[in-house]
Each structure stands twice: as C-alpha cells, then as structure tokens.
Backbone as CSV, one residue per row, in Angstrom:
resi,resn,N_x,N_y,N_z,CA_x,CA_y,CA_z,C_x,C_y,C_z
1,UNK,3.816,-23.507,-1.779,2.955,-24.199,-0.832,2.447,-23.204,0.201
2,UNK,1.052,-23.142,0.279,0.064,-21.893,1.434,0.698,-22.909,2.939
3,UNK,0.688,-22.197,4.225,0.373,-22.675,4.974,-0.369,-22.187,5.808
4,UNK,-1.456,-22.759,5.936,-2.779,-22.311,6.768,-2.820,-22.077,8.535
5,UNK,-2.840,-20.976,8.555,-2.735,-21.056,10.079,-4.546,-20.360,10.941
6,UNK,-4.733,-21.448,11.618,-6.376,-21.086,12.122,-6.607,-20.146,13.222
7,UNK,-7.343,-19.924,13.374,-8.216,-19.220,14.657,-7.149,-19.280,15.847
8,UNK,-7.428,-20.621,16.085,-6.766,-21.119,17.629,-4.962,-20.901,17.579
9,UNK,-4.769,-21.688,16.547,-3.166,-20.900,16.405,-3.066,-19.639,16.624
10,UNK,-4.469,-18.455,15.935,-3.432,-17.167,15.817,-4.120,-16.884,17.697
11,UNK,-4.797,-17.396,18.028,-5.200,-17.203,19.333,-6.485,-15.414,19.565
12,UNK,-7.282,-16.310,18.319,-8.086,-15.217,18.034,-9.595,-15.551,19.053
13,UNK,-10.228,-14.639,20.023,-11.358,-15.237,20.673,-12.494,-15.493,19.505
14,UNK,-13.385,-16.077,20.085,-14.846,-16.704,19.361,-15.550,-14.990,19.385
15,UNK,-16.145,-15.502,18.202,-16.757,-14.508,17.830,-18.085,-14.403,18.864
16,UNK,-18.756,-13.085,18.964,-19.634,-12.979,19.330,-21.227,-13.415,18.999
17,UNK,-22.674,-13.653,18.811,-23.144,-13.805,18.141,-22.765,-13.315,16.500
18,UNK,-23.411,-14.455,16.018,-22.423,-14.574,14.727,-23.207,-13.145,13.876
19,UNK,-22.455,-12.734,12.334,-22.777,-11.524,11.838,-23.963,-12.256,10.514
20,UNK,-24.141,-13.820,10.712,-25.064,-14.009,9.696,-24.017,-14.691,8.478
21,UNK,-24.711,-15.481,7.700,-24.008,-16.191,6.814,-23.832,-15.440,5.490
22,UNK,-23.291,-15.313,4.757,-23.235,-15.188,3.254,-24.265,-15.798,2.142
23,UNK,-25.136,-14.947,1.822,-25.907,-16.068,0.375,-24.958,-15.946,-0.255
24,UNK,-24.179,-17.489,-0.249,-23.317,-18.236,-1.505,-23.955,-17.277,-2.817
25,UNK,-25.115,-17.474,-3.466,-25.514,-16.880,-4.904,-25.022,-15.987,-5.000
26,UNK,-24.539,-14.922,-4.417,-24.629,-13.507,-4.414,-23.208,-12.990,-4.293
27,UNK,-22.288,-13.842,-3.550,-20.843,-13.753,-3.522,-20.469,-13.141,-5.261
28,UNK,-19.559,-12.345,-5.137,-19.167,-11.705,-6.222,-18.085,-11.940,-6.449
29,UNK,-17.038,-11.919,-5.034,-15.818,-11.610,-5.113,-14.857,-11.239,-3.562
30,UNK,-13.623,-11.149,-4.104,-12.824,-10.923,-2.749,-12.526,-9.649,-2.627
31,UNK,-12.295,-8.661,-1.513,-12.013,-7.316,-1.156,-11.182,-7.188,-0.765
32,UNK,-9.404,-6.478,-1.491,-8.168,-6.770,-0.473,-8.085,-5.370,-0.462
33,UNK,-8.009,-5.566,1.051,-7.568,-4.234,2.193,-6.127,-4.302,2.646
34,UNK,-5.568,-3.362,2.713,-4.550,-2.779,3.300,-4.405,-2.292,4.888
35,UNK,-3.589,-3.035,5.300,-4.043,-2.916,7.114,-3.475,-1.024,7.243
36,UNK,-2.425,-0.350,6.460,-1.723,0.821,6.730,-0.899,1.191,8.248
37,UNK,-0.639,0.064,8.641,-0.012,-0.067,9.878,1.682,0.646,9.475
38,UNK,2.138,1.428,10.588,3.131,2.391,10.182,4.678,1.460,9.901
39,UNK,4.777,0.587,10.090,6.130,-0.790,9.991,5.692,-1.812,9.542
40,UNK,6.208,-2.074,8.816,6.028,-4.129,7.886,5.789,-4.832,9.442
41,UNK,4.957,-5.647,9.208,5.081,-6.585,10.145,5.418,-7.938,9.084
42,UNK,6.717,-8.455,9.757,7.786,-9.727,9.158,7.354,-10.922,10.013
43,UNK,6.711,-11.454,8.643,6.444,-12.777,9.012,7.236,-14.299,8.396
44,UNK,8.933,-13.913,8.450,9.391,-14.911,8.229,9.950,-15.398,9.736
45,UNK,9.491,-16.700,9.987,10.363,-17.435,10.682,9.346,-17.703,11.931
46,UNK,9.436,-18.448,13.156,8.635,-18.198,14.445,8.455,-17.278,15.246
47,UNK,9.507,-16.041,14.937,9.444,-14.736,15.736,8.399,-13.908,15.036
48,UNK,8.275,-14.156,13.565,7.808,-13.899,12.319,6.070,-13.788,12.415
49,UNK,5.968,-15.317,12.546,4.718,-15.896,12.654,3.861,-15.216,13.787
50,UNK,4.774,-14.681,15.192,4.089,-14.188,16.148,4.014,-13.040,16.343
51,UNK,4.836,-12.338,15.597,4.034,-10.787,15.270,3.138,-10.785,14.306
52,UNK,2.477,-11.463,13.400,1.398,-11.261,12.841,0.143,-12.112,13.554
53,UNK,0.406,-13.413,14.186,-0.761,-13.791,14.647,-0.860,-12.137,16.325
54,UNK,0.419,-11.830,16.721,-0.218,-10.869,17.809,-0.989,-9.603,16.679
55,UNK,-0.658,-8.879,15.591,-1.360,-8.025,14.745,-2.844,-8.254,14.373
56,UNK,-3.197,-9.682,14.173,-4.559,-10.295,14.079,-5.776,-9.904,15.593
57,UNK,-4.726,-10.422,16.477,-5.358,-10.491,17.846,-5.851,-9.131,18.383
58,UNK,-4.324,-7.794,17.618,-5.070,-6.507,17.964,-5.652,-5.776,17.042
59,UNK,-6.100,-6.487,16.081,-7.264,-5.747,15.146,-8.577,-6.346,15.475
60,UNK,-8.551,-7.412,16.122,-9.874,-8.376,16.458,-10.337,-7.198,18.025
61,UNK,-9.436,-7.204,18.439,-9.721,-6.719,19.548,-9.837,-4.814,19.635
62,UNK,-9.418,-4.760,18.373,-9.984,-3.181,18.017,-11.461,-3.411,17.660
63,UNK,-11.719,-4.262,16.495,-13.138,-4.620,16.382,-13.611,-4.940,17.217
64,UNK,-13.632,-5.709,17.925,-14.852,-6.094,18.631,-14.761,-4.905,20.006
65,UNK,-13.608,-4.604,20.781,-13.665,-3.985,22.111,-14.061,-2.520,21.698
66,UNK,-13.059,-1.886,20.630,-13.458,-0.634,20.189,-14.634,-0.101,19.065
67,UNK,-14.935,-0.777,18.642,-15.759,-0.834,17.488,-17.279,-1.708,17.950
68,UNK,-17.708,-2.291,18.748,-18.621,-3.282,19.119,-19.387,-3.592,18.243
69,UNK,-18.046,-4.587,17.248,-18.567,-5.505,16.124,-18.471,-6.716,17.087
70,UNK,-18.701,-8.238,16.083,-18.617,-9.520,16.746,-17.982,-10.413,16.713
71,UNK,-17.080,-9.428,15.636,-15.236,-10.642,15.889,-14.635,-9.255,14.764
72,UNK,-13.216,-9.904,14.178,-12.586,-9.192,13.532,-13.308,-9.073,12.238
73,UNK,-12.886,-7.761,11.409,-13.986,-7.717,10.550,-13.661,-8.410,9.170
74,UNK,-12.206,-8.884,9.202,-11.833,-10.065,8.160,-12.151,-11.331,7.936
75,UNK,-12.557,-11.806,6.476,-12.298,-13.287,6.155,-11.602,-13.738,6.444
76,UNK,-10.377,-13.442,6.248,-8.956,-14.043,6.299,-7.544,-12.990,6.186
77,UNK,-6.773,-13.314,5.926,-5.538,-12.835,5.999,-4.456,-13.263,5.118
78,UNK,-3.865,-12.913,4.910,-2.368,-13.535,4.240,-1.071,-12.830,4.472
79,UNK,0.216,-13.296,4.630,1.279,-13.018,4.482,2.507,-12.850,3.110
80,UNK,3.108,-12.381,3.381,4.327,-12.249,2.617,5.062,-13.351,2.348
81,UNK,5.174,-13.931,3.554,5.646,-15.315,3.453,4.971,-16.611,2.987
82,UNK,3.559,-16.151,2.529,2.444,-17.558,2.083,1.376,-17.599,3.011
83,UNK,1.700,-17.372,3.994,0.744,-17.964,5.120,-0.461,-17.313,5.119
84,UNK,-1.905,-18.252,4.953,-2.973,-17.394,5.224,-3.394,-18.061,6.561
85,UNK,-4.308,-16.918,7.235,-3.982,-16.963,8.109,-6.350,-16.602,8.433
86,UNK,-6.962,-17.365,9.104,-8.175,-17.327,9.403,-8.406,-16.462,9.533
87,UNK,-9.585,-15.730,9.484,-10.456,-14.787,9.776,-11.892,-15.036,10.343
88,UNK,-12.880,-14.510,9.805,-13.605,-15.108,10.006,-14.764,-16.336,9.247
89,UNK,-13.655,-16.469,8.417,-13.924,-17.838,7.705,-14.787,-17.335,6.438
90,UNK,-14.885,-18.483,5.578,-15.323,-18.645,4.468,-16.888,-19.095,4.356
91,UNK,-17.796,-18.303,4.029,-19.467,-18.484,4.022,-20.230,-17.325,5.485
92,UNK,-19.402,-15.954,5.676,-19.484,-15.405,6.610,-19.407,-14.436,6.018
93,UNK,-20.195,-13.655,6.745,-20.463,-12.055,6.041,-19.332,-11.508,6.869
94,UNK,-18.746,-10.504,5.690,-17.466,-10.112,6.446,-17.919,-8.557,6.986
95,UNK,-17.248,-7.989,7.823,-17.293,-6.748,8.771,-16.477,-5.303,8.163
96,UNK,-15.763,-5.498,6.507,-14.688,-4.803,6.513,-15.092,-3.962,5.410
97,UNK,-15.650,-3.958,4.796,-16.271,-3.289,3.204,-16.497,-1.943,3.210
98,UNK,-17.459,-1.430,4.606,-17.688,-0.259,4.873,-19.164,-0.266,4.446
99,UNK,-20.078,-1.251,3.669,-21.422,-1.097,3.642,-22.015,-2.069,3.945
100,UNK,-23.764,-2.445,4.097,-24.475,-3.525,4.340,-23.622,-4.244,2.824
101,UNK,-24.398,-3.848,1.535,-24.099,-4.233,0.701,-22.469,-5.028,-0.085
102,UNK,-21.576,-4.323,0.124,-20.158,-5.035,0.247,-20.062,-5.854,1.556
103,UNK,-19.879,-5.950,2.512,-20.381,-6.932,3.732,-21.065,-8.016,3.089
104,UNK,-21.761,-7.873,2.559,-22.740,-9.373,2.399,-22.432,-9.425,0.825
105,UNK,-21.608,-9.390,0.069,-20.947,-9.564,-1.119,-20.039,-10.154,-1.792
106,UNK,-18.971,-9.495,-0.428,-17.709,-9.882,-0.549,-16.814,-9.983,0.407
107,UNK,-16.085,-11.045,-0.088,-15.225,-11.487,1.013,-14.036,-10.576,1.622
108,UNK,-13.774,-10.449,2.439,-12.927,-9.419,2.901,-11.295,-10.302,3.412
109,UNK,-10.302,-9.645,2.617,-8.729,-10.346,2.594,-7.652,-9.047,2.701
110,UNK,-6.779,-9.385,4.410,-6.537,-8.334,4.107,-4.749,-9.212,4.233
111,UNK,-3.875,-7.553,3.527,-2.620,-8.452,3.573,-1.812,-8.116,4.534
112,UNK,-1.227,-8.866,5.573,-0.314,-8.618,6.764,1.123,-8.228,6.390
113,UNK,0.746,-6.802,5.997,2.133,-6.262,5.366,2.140,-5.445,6.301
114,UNK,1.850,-3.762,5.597,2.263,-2.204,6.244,3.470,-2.030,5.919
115,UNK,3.757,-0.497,6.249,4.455,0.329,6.367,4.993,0.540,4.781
116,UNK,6.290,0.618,4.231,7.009,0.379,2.746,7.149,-0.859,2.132
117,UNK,6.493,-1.705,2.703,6.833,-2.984,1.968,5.809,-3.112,1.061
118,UNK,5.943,-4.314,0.431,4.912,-4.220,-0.909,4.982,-5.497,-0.797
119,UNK,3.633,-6.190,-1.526,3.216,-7.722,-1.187,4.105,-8.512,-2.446
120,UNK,4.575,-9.729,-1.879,5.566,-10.530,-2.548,4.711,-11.628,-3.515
121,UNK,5.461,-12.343,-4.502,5.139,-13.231,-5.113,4.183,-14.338,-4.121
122,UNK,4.890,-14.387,-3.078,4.155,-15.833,-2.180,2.819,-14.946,-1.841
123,UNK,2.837,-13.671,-1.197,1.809,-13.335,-0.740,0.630,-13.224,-1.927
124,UNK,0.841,-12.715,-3.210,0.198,-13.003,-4.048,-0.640,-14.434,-4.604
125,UNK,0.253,-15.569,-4.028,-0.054,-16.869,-4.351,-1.010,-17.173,-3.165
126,UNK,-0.776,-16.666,-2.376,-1.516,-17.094,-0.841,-2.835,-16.639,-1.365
127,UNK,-2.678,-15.551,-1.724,-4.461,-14.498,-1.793,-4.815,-15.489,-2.845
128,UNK,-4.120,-15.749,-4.206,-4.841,-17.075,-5.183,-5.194,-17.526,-4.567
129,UNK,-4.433,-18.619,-3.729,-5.204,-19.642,-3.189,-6.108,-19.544,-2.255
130,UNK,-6.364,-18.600,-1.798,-7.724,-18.600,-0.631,-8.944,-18.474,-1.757
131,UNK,-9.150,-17.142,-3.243,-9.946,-17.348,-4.404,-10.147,-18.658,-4.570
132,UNK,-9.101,-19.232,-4.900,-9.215,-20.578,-5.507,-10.449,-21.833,-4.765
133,UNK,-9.593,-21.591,-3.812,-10.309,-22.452,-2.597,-12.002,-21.774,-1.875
134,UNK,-11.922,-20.821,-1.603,-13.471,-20.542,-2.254,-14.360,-20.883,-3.231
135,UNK,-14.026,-20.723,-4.312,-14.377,-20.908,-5.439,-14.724,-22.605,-5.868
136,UNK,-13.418,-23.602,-4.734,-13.725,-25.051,-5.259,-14.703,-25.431,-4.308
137,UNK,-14.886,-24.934,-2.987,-15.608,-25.344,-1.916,-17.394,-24.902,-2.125
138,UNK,-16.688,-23.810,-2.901,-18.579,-23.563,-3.617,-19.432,-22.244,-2.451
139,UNK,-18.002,-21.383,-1.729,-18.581,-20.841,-1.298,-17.639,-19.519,-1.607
C-alpha cells in the first residue's frame, strides 16, 4: 500500500509562476534521479517521515533560492518505505532532466534514498505506482 504524502504535508512553498504544462501527447516517460546526498535519509517511522519531507523542503529551496527556478525541479518523490511524496505534480513540466526537451517529456521521480543504501522492494512499488497512476489519469 503507497502512502501519498502532498505539498502541504511535506510543507513545500507554492511554486512561483508556474513552468507551463506538459503536452499530455508527447509524455514519453518517467526520469529517475538519484538525489547523491552523502547519508540515507530513513524514512521509517514519524522521525522518518520528517527527515525526508525536511530533504524535499531543502532541495525546493536550493531550486528555487539558489538556482532561480519556480519550485523544486521534481514531479514527485518516493521513499524506501512506499511513500510518494508530491512534487510538482502530474501534467507539469518538470525542472530536472537537464534540457528544454527532457523537461517537457518527461516526468521527473526522484528516490529519497542517498548515501549506500539502495532502493527497496516498497520503494520500487511506490515508483510503479506513481507510472501506473499517470498512465490511468491520462496524464
């Protein structure tokens, strides 16, 4: 079972003028990035949950404060433990690809691991299900 955790939970600000929508037609596919952060960030439990929603908050805030993009440059997120976790949503050109062309392609998913750890069965099921759920929503 995914459990979805949003925007306001991870206590992510509103994006800036927005980066433009996604042409649905043209979607290809999902892009999973590797955050390379030097320690796992452990997201079992409520102590768990709040070091990755604070990891969200300081990559949003690398993007947008250091980088003067207009929110974080992810779709979404996922954990080890299942949890995906918002980005900047689904039908949104994502910020993370490195070109115009991947940006407006593909969806950008990154996994809230780092350091030596390696992504688990759940986290694998989580990233399914965000595909999945793209895919049924038609975007």
């Amino acid at each position: 079972m995914v459990t979805y955790i949003t925007r306001a939970q991870i206590g992510l600000r509103s994006a800036r003028s927005g980066p433009g929508n996604l042409t649905v037609e043209r979607v290809k596919g999902v892009a999973d990035h590797y955050p390379g952060t030097p320690k796992p960030i452990n997201a079992v439990g409520a102590a768990g949950q709040a070091r990755v929603c604070s990891a969200l908050r300081g990559w949003q805030a690398f993007h947008m404060d250091g980088r003067g993009w207009n929110d974080i440059a992810y779709s979404f997120g996922y954990t080890n433990s299942g949890h995906v976790l918002a980005g900047r949503g689904l039908g949104v050109r994502s910020g993370a690809q490195g070109s115009n062309s991947g940006n407006q392609n593909y969806y950008a998913a990154v996994w809230v691991g780092g350091g030596t750890a390696q992504p688990t069965v759940k986290a694998y099921d989580a990233l399914e299900w965000l595909i999945l759920h793209a895919r049924n929503t038609g975007k």
